[in-house]
LOPA-301159 format. One record per atom (N, C-alpha, C, O): x, z, y. Coordinates in steps of 0.001 Angstrom, whole numbers, padded with zeros to 6 digits, always signed. Layout:
BEGIN
XZY ...
***
This chain:
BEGIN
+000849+000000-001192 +000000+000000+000000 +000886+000000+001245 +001749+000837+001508 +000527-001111+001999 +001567-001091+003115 +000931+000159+004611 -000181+000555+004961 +002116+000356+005020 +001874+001605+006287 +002127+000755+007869 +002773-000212+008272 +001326+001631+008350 +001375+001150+009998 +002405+002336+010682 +002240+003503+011037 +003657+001304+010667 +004458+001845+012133 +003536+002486+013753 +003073+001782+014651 +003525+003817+013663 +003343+004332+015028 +004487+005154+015760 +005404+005694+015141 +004360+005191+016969 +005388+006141+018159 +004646+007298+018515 +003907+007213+019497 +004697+008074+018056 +004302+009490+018257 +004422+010661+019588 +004943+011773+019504 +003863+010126+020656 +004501+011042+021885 +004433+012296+021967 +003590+012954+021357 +005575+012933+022960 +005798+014480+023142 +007611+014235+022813 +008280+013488+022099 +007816+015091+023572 +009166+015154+023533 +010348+014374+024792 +009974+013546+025622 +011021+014611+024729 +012196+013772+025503 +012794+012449+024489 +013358+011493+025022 +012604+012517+023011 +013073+011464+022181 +011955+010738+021897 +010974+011422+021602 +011773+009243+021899 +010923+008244+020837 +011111+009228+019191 +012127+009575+018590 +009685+009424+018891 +009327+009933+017353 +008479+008669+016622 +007424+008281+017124 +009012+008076+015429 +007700+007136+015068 +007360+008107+013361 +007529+009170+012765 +006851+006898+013293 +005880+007505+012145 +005387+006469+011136 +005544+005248+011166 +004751+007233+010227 +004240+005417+009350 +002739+006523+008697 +002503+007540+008044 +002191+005604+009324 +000759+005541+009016 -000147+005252+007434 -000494+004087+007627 -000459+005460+006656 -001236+005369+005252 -002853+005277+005823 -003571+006215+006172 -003075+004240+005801 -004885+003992+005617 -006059+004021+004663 -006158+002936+004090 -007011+004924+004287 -007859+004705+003444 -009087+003156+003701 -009623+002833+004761 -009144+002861+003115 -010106+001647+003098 -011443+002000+003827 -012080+001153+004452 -011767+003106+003724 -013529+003269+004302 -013309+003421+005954 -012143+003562+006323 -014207+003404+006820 -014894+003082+007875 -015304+004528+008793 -015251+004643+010018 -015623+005321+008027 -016315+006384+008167 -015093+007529+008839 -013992+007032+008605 -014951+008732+009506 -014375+009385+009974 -013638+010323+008821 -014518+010955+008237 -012440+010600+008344 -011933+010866+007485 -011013+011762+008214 -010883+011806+009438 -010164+012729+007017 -009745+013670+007025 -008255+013002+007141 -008223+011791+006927 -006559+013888+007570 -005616+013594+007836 -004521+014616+007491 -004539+015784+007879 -003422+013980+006608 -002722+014440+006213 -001412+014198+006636 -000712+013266+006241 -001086+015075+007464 +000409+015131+008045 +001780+015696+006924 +001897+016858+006535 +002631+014649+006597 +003331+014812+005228 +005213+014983+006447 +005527+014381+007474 +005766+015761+005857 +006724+016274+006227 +007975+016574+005249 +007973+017456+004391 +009235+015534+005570 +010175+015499+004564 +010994+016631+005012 +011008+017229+006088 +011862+016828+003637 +012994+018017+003718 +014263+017697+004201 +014622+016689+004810 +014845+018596+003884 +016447+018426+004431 +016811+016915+004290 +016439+016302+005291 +017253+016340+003618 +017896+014791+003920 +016893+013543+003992 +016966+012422+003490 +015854+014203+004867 +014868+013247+005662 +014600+012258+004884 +014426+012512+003692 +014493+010840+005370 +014965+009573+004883 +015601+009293+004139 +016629+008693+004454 +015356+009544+002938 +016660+008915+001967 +015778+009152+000392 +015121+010086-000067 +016140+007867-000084 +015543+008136-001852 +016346+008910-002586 +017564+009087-002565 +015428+009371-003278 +014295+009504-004148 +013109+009796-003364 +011938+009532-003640 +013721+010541-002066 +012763+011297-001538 +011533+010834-001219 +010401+011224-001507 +012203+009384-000181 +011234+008894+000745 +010058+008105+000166 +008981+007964+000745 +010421+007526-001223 +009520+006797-002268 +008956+007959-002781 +008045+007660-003552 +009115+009162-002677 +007624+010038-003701 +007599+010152-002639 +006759+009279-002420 +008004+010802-001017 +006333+011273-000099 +005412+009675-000011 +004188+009558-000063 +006322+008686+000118 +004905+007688+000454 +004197+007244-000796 +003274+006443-000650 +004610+007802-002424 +003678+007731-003033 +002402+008876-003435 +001385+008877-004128 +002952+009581-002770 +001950+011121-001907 +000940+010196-001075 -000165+009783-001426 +001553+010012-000009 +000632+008982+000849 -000550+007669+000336 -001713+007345+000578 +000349+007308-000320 -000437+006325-001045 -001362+006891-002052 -002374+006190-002057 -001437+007702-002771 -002480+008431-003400 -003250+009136-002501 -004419+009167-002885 -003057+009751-001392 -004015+010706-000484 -004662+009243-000056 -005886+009226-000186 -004065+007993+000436 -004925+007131+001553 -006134+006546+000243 -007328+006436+000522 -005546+006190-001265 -006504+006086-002103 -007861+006775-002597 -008777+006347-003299 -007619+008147-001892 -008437+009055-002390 -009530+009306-001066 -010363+010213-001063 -009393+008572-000243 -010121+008543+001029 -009570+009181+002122 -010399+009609+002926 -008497+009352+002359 -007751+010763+002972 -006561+009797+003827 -005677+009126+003294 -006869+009971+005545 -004970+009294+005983 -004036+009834+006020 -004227+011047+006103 -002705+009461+005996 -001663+010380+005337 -000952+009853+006545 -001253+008771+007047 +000194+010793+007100 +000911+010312+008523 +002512+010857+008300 +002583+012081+008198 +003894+010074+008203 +004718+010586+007632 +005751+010650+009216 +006413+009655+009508 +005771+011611+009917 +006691+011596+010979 +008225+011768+010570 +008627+012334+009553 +009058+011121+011637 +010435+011242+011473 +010371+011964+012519 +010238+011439+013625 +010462+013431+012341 +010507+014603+013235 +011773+014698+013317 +011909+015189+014437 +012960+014540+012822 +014554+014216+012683 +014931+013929+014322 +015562+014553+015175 +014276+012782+014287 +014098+011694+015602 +014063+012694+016899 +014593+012449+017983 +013406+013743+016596 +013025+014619+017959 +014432+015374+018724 +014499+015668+019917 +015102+015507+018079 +016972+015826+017805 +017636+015162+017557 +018794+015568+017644 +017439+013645+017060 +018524+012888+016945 +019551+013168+015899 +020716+012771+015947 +018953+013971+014837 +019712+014457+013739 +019337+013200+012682 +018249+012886+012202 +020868+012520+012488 +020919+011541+011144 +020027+012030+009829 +019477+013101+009571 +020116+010926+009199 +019667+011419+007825 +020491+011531+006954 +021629+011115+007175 +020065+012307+005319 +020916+012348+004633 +021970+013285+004051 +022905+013205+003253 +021223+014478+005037 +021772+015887+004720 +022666+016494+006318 +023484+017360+006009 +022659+016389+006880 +022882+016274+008380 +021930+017933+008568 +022347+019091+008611 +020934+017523+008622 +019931+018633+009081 +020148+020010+008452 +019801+021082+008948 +020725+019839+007379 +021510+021711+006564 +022264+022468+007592 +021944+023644+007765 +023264+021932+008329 +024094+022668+009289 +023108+022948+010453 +023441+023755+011321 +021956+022344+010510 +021530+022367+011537 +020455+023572+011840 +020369+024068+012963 +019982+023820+011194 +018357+024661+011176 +018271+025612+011567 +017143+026013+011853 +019190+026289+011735 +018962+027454+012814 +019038+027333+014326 +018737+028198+015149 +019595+025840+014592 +019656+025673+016124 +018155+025010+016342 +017488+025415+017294 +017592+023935+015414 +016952+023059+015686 +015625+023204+015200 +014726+022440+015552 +015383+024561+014058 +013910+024332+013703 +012720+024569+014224 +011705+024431+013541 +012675+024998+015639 +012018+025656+016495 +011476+023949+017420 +010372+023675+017891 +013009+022926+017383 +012649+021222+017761 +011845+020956+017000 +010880+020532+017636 +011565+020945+015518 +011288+020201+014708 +009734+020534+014086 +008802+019781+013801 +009888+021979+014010 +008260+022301+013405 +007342+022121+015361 +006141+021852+015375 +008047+022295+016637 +007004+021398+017375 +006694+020095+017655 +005767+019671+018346 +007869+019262+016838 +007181+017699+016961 +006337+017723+015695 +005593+016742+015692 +006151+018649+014389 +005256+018462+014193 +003582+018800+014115 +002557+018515+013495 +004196+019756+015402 +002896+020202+016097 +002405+018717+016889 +001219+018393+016823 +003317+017920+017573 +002926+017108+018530 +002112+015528+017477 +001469+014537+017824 +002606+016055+016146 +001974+015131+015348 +000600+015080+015272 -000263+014256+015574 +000632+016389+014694 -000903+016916+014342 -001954+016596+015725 -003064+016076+015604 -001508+016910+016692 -002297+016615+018234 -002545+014854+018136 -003626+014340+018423 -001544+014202+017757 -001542+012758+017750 -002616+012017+016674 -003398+011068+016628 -002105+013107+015853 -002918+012511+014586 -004467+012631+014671 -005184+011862+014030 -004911+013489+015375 -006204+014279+016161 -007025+013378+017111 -008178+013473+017534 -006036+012465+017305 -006715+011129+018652 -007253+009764+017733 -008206+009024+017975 -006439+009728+016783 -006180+008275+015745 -008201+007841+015636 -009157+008564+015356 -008130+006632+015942 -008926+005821+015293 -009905+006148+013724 -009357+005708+012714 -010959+006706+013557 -011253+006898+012409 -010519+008316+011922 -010372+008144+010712 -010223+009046+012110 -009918+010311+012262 -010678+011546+012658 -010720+011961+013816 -011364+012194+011484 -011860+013420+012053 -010730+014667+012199 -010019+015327+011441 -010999+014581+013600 -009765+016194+014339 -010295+017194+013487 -009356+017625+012818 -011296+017738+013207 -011481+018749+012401 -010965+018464+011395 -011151+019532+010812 -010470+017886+010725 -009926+017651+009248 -008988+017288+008909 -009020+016329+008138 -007834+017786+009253 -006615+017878+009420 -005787+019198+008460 -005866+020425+008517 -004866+018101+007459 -004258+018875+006675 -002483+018526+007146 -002122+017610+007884 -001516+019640+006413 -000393+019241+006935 +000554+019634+004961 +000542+020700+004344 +001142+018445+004596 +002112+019077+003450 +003392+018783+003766 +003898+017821+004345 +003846+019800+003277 +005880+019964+003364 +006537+020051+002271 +006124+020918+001500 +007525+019378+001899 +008751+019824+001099 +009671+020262+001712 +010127+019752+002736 +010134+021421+001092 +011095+022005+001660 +011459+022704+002768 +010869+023740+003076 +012665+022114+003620 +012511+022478+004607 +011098+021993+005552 +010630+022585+006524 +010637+020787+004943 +009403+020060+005782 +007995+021550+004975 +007059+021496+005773 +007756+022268+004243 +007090+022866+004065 +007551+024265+005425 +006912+024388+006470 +008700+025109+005060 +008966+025618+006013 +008700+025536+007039 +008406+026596+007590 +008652+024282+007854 +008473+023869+009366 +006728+023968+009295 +006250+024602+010236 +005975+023551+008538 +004495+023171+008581 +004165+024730+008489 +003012+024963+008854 +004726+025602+008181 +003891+027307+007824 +004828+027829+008859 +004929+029056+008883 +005919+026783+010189 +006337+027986+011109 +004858+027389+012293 +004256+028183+013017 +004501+025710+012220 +003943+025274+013069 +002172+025325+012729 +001225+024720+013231 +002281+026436+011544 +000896+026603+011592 -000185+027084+012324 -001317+026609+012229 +000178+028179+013184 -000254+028779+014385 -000783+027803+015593 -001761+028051+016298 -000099+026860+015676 +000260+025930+016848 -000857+024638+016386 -001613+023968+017090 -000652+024617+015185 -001296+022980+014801 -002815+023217+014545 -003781+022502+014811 -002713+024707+013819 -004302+025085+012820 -004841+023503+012245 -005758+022772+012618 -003862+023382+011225 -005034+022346+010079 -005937+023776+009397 -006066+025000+009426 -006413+022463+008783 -007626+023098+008030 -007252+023389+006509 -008074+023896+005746 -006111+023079+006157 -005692+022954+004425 -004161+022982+004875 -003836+022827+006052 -003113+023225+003691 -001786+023387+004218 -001876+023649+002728 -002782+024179+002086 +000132+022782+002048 +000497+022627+000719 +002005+022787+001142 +002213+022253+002231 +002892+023259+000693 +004255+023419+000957 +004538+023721-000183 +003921+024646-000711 +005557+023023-000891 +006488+022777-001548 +008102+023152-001668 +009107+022607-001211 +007885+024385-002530 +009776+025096-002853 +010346+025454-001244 +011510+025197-000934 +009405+026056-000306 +009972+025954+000631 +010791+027075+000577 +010636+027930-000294 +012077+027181+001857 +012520+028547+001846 +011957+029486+003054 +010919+029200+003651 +012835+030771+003391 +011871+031449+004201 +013103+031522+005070 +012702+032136+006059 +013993+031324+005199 +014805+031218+006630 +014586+032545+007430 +014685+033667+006932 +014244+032247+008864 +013955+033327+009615 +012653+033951+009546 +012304+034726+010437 +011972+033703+008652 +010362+034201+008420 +009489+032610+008583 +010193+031601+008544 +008300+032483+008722 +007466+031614+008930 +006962+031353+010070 +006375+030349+010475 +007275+032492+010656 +006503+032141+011744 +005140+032860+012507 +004465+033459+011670 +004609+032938+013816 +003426+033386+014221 +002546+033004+013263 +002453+031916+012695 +001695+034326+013092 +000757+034047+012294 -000298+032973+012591 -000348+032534+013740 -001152+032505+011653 -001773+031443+012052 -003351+031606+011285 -003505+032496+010448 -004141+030961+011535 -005320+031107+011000 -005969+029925+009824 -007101+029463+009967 -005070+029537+008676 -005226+028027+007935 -006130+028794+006617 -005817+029633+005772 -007565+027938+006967 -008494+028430+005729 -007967+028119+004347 -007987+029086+003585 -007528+027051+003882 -006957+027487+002669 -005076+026447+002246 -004479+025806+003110 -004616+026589+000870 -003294+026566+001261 -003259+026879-000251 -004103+027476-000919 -001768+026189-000737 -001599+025850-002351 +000028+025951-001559 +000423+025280-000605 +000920+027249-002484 +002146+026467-002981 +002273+026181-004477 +001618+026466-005480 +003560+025395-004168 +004087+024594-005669 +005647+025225-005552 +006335+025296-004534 +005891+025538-006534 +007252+026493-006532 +007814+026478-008162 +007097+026758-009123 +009141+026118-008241 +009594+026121-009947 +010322+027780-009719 +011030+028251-008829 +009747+028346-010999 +010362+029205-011499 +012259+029484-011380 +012858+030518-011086 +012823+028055-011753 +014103+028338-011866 +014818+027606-010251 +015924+027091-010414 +014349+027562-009056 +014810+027190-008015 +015371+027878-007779 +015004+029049-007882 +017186+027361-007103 +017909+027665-006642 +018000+028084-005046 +017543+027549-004036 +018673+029101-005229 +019149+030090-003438 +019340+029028-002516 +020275+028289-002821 +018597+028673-001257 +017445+029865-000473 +016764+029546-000613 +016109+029787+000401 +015820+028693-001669 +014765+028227-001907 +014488+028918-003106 +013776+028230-003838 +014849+030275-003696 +014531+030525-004396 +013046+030854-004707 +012177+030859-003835 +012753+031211-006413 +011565+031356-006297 +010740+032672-005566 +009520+032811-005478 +011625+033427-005159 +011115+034606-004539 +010402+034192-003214 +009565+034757-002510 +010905+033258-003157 +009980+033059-001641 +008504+032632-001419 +007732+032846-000484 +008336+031814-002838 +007152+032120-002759 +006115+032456-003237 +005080+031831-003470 +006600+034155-003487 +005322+035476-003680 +005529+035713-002388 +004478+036164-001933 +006566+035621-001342 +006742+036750-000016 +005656+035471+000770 +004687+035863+001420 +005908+034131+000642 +004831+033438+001761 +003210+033500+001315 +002285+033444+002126 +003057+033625-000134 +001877+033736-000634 +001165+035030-000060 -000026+035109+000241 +002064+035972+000030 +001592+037335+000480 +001346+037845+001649 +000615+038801+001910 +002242+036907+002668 +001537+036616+003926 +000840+035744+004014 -000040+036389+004583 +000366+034622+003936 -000742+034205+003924 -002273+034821+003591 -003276+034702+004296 -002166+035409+002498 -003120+036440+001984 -003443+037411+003262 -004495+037355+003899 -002808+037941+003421 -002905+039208+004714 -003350+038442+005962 -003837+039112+006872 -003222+036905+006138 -003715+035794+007198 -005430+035695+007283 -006205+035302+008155 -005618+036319+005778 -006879+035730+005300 -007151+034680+004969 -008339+034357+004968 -005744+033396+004406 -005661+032136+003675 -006402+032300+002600 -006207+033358+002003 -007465+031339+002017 -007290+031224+000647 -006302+030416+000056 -006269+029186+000048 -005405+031300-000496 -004234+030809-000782 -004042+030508-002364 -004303+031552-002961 -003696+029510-003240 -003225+029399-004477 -001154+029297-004720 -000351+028692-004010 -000967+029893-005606 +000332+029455-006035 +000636+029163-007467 +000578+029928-008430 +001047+027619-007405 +000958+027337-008676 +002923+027757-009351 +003914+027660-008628 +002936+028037-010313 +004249+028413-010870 +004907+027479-011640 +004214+027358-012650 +005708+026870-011706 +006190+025882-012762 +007306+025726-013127 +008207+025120-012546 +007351+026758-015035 +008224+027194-015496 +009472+026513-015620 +009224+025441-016173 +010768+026615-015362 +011292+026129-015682 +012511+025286-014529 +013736+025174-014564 +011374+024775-013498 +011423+023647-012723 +012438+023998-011675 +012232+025046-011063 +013358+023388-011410 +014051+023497-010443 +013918+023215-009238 +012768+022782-009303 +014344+023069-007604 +014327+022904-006792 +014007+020841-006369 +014882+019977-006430 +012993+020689-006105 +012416+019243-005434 +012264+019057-006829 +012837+017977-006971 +011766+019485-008256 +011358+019105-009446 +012037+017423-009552 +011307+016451-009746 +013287+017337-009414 +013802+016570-009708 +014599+015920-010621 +015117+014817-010446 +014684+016573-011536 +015703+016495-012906 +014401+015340-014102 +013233+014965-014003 +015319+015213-014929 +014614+014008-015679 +014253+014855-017098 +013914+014105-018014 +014267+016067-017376 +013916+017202-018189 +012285+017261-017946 +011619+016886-016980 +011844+017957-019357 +010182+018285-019572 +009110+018991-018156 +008033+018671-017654 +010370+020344-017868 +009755+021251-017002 +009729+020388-015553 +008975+020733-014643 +010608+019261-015437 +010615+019066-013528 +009921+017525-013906 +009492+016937-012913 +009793+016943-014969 +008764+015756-014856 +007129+016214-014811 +006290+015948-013951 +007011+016891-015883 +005995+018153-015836 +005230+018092-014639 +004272+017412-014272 +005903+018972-014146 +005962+019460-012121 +005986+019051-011920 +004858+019105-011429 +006569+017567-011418 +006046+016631-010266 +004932+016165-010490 +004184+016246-009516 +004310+015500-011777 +003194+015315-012248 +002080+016055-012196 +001002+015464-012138 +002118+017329-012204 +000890+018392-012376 +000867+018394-011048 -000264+018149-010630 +001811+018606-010051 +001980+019724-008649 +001494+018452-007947 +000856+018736-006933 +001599+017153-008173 +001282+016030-007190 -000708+016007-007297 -001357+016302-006294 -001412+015623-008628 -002427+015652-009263 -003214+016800-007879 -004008+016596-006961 -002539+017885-008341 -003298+018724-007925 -003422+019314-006216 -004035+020196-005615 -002241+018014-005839 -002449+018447-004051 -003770+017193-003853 -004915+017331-003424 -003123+016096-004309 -004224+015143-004065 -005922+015586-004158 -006872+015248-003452 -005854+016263-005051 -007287+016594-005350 -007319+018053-004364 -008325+018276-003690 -006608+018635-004350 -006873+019836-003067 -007458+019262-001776 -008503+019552-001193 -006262+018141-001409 -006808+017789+000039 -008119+017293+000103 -008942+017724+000911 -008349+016411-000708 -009887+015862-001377 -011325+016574-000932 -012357+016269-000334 -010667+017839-001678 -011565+018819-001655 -012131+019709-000256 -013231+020048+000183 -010388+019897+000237 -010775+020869+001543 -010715+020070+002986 -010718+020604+004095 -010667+018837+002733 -010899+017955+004213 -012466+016872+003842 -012909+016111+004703 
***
């Protein structure tokens, strides 16, 4: 499914973006998708837009910002040294998304979801306060300096492998599940034994996990937009 190049304003930098369209007519729900540490770059960038491409199939638009862009931070692993100067840049361009995404053509503003890997989950639960979607999915994120001002997101799924490696370990997320809870999120956390960090290995437990943990955001957002 091909995507529509957009420029995303806010900021002092050009931000673009690539757009995922559902086929229907009717005012639909929006999913702001947010990559991790080495941004742009495969494996990565081919599973979020086949994220995208399953949410725009399922009736749902999917919006993939290069929030990178907002800092001028390369891709490719660049952004690791960076995150303590810059994540405060980055989870508000993708506040400035969510506002953008809120104007779009065929877009219901009330129905606005946001998913993250990684560090892109991290940034979506620091910019939750700021953005208030209505649904929120983050993926193996870590907890860095905390999450962030609290925020008010009715409901919310992590995906987390059991055997993820430091600072994404799996401890982080019972501690974000548990604030969220105290948010008054309805919050799910799914566990998946085994699985390592971005369920990327070509083993039972991380093919598994990408398979189950993908299934079941698609049909989340489905559900709560």
């Amino acid at each position: 499914m091909a995507f529509i190049p957009v420029t995303i304003p806010g900021g002092t930098l050009p931000m673009t973006g690539e757009l995922f369209k559902p086929s229907s007519t009717a005012p639909l729900g929006l999913v702001v998708i947010a990559y991790g540490t080495e941004g742009r770059k495969d494996p990565w960038t081919d599973m979020m837009r086949g994220y995208a491409e399953e949410l725009a199939k399922s009736g749902v638009f999917a919006l993939l910002p290069d929030y990178f862009a907002r800092t001028a931070t390369p891709h490719g692993g660049a952004a690791a040294g960076q995150i303590a100067e810059k994540h405060d840049d980055w989870a508000a361009a993708l506040v400035d998304t969510v506002a953008f995404a809120r104007t779009l053509p065929g877009v219901d503003a009330s129905r606005i979801g946001m998913l993250g890997f990684s560090l892109g989950g991290y940034l979506c639960l620091r910019a939750r306060a700021a953005a208030k979607p209505k649904a929120l999915v983050e993926y193996f994120a870590p907890m860095f300096e905390g999450i962030g001002a609290p925020g008010s997101v009715p409901h919310a799924q992590i995906h987390h492998g059991t055997a993820d490696q430091f600072p994404t370990q799996f401890a982080n997320a019972t501690k974000i599940e548990g604030i969220l809870k105290l948010e008054g999120t309805d919050v799910t956390l799914f566990t998946y034994k085994d699985a390592t960090h971005g369920f990327a290995g070509q083993d039972a437990a991380n093919t598994g996990a990408a398979a189950l943990s993908k299934t079941r955001t698609v049909k989340f957002f489905g559900a709560s937009l």
